[in-house]
C-alpha distance (Angstrom), angle and dihedral (degrees) to the residues before:
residue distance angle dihedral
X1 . . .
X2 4.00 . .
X3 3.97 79.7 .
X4 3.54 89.9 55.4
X5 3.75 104.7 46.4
X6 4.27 88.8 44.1
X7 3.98 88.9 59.5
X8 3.64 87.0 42.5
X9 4.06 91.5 59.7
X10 4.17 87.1 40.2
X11 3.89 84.1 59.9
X12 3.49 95.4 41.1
X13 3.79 97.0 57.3
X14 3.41 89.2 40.3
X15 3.71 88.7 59.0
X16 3.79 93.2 46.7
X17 4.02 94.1 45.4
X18 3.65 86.9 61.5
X19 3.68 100.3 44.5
X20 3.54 91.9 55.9
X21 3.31 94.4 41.0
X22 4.39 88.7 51.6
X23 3.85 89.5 44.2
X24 4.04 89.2 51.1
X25 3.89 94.5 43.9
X26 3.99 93.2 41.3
X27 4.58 87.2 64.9
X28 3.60 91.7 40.4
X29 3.81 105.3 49.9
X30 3.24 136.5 156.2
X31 4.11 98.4 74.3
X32 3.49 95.3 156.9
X33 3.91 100.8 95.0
X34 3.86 97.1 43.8
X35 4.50 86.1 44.4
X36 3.60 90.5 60.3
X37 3.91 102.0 43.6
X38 3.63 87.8 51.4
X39 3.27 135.3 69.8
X40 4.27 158.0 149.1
X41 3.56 119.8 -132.4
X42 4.12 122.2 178.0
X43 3.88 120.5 -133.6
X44 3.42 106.7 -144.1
X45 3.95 94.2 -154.4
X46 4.05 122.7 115.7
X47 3.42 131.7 -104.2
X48 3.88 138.8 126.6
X49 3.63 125.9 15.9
X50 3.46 118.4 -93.6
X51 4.11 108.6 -80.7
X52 3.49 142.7 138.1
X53 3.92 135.0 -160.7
X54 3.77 83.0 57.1
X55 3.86 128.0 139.7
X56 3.49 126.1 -117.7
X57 4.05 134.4 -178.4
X58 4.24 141.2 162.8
X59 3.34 116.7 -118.1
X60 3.47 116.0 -150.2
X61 3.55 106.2 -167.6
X62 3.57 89.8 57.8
X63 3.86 101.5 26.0
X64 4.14 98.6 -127.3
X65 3.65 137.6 116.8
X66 3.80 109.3 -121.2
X67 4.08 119.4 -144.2
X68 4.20 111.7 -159.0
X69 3.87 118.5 -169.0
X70 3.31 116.8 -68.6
X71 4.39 131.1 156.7
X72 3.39 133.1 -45.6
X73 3.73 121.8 -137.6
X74 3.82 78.5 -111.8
X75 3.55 101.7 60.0
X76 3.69 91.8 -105.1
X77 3.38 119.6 136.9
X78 3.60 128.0 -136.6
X79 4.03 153.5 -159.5
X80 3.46 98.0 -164.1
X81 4.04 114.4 146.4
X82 3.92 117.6 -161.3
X83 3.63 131.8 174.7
X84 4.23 126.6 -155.5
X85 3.86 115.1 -155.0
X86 3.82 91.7 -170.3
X87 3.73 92.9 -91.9
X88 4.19 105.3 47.9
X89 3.84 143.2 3.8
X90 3.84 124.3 -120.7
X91 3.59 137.2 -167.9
X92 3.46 111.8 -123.9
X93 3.81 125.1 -152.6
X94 3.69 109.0 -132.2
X95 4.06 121.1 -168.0
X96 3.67 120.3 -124.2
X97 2.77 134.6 -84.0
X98 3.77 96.4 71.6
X99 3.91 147.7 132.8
X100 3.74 91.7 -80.1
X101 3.56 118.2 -177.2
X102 3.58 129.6 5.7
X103 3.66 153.8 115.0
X104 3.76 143.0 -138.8
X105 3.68 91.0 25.6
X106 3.62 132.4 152.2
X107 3.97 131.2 -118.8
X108 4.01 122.4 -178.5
X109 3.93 116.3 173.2
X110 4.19 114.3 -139.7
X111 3.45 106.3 -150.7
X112 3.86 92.1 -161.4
X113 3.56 99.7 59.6
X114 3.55 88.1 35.2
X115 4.13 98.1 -125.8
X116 2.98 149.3 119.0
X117 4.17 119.2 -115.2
X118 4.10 123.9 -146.7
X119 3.89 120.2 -178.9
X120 3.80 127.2 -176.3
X121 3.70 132.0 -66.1
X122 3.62 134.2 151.7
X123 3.53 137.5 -28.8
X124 3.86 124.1 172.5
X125 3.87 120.5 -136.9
X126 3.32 144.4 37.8
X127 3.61 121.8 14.0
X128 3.65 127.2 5.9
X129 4.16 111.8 -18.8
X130 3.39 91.8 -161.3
X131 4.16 105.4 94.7
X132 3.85 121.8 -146.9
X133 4.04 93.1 -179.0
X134 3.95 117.5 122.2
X135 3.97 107.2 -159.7
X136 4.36 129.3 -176.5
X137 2.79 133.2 -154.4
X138 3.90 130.3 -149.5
X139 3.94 143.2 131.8
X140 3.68 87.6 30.1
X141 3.50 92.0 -61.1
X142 3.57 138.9 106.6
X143 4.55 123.2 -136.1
X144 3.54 127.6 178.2
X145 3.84 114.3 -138.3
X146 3.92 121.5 -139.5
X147 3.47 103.4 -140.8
X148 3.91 136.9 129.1
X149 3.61 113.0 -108.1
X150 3.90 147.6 132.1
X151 3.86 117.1 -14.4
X152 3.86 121.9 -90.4
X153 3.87 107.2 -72.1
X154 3.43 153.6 172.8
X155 4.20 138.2 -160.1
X156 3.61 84.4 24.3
X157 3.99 125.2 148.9
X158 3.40 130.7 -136.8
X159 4.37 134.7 177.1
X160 3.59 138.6 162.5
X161 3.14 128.4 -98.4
X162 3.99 109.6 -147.4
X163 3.91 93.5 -168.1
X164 3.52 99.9 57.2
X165 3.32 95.8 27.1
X166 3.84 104.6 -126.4
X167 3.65 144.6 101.1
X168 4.04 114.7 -96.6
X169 3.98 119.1 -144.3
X170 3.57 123.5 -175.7
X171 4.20 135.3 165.3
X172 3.41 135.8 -9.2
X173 3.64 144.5 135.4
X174 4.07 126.7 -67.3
X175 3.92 94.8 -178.0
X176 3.75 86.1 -94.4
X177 3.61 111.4 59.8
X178 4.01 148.5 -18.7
X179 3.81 102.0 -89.7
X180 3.68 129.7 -150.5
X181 4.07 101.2 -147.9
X182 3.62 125.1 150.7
X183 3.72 119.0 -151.7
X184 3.65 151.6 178.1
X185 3.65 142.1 -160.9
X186 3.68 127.6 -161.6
X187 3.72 103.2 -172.4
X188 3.96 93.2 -88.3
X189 3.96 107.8 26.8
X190 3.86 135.3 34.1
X191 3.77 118.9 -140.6
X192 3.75 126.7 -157.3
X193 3.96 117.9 -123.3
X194 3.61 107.9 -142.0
X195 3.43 88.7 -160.5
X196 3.80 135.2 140.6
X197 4.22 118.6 -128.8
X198 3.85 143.9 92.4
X199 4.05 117.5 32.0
X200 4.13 118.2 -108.9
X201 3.82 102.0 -57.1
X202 3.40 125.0 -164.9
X203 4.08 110.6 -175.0
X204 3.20 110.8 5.5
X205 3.89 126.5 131.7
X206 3.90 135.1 -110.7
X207 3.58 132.2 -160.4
X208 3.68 140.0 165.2
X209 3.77 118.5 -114.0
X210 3.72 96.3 -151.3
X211 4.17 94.0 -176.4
X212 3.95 87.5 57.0
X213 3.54 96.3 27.6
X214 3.96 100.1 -130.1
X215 3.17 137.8 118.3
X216 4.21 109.4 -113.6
X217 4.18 117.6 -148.9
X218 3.87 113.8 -159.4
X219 4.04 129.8 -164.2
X220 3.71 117.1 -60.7
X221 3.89 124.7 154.0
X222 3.99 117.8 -64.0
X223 4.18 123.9 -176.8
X224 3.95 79.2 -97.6
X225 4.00 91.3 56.8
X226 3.73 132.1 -109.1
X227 3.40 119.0 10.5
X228 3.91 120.2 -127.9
X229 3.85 88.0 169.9
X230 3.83 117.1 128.9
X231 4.43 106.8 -161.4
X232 3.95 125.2 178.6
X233 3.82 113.4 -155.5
X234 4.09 103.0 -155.3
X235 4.12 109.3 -175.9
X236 4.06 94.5 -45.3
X237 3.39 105.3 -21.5
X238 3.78 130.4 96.3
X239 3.77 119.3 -155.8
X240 3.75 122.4 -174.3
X241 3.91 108.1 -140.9
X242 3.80 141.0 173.7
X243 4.01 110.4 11.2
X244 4.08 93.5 -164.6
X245 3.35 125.1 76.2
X246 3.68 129.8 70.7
X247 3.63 124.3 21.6
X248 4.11 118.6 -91.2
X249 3.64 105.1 -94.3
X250 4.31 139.0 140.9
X251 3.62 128.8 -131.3
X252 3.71 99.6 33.1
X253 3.96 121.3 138.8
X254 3.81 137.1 -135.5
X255 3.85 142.1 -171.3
X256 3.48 130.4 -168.7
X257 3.95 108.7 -129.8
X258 3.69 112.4 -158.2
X259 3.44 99.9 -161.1
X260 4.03 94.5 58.7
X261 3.96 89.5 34.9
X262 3.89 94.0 -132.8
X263 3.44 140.3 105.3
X264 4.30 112.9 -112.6
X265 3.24 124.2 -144.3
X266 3.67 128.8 -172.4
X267 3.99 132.2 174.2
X268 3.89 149.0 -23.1
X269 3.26 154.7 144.3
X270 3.97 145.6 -64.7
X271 3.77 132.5 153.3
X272 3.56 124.6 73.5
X273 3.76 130.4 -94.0
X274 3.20 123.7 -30.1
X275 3.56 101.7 -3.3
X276 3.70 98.0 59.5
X277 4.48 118.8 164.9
X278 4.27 100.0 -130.7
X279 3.80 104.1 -152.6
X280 3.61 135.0 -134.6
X281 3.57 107.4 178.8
X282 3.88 118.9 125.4
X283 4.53 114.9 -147.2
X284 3.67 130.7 -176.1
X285 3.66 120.7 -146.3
X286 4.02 106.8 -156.4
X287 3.67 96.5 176.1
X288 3.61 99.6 -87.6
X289 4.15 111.9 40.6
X290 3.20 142.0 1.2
X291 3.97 131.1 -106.1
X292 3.15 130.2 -162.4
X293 4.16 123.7 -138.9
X294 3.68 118.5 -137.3
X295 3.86 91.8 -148.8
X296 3.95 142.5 129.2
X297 3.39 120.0 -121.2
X298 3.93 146.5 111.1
X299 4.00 110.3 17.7
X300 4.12 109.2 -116.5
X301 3.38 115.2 -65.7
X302 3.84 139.5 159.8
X303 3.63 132.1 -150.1
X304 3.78 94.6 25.9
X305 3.89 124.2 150.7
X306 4.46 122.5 -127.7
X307 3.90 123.1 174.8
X308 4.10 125.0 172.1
X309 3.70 113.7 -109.2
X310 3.74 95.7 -142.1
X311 3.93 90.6 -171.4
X312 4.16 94.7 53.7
X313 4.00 88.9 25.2
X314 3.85 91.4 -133.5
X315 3.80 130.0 116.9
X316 3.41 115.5 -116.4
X317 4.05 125.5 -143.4
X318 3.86 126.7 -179.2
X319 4.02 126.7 167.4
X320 3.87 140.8 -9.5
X321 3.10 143.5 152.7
X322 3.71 117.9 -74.2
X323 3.68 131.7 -167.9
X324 4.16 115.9 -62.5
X325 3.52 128.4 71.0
X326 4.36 115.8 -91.8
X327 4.12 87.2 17.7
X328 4.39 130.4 133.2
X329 3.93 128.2 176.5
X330 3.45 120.9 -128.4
X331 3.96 97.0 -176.4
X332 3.99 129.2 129.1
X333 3.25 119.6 -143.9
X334 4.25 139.7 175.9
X335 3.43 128.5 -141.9
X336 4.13 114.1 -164.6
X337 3.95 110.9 -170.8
């Protein structure tokens, strides 16, 4: 019977995801033009074991995505670093000292100190798994800064904000309870927003809208559920905007791609244990609404990682976790917009 009534709900939202996502579509046709300029394409090349939960950034300096630890399909965690120079993935050797292990950490690249940012996550064992640690990385070598700053945390998001020139943190989980924190991080200090905006978030996404110079804040899970919510944080203010679009859901992943101007947004989660929905659904974010692409592309997945290769002007996805208990991607894949 419980079996029954948990497939039941699956169908349900499924239902409901696609009648809001038919109501949306049906006052924003035509699609057609914006379909067939964009587009996902996999790489079939090799690279990092399959994970999700992982970090992932573009570094501009040296024009690669960067891949950071992350989760096994096993439950292993890992402290794996891998690089993609638009044509293969390498393992790089890092020297200690470095993050180490971890999962459902944050990275955020700031272009103007030319580095690369890592905040906490999770770290199984002894003690408290719940890391507080801010690390850079630069010159091919990774530094952990001792300075105060937000709370340990997990399924936290961070992005850069190219205006004001730092890194933006908000959310995540203490062990205790979703929080609602706004911070920034200058290179050398972190500052605390005392700012007003989203609920406590845990797993939501964050990218930086670099053609309206905000930061945008997409779904994630809330103590009322999951999060349809679409925010903007401009300077110190957060601003809740559109409330259609795509359907409320946590650990999705977005990428600004400045050659379409709008933010991307592909996958997720909702359901409850075990009998989660993975989505596939790819949105753009344009400053004002939300549209929905009728494309194929990446099979549902949560927890995956996407950053914009500036240099190739294509976002960049690798990993997740797919549907099926103890399971982890480890698939590239391009999207062209």
């Amino acid at each position: 019977m419980l079996l029954k009534i948990s497939n039941y709900r699956v169908l349900i939202m499924r239902f409901f995801c696609l009648l809001c996502s038919m109501i949306f579509i049906s006052g924003f046709l035509p699609l057609d033009a914006q379909d067939k300029a964009s587009t996902w394409t996999e790489v079939n090349v090799s690279g990092p074991s399959a994970r999700h939960d992982h970090a992932m950034v573009y570094d501009s300096i040296r024009k690669k995505i960067v891949v950071f630890a992350g989760e096994s399909g096993s439950g292993s965690e890992l402290s794996d670093q891998w690089e993609w120079d638009g044509k293969q993935w390498e393992k790089i050797s890092v020297d200690a000292p470095y993050p180490y292990i971890r999962t459902e950490h944050a990275m955020a690249y700031h272009m103007k100190k030319k580095m690369i940012v890592l905040f906490g996550g999770w770290k199984s064992g002894w003690g408290n798994p719940y890391k507080n640690d801010t690390w850079v990385y630069k010159s091919n070598k990774w530094e952990e800064i001792d300075t105060p700053g937000p709370t340990g945390r997990s399924k936290h998001a961070m992005a850069y904000d190219e205006k004001r020139k730092v890194v933006v943190l908000y959310g995540g989980y203490d062990g205790n309870e979703r929080l609602n924190d706004t911070w920034t991080f200058n290179g050398t200090k972190w500052t605390k927003l005392n700012i007003s905006g989203p609920p406590g978030l845990i797993n939501h996404a964050l990218a930086y809208d670099a053609k309206r110079k905000v930061i945008v804040l997409f779904g994630g899970y809330s103590d009322a559920g999951y999060s349809g919510e679409t925010w903007i944080l401009k300077g110190k203010k957060w601003k809740k905007m559109s409330s259609t679009g795509p359907c409320g859901r946590s650990r999705p992943s977005m990428a600004f791609s400045k050659k379409g101007n709008v933010v991307v947004l592909f996958g997720g989660r909702q359901g409850s244990h075990p009998y989660y929905e993975y989505l596939d659904d790819t949105w753009l974010w344009n400053g004002k609404k939300w549209t929905q692409l009728d494309i194929s592309g990446p099979e549902g997945r949560s927890s995956h990682s996407m950053a914009y290769d500036i240099k190739r002007k294509r976002v960049v996805l690798f990993g997740g976790d797919p549907e099926g208990s103890w399971n982890a991607l480890g698939d590239t894949w391009l999207f062209k917009k």
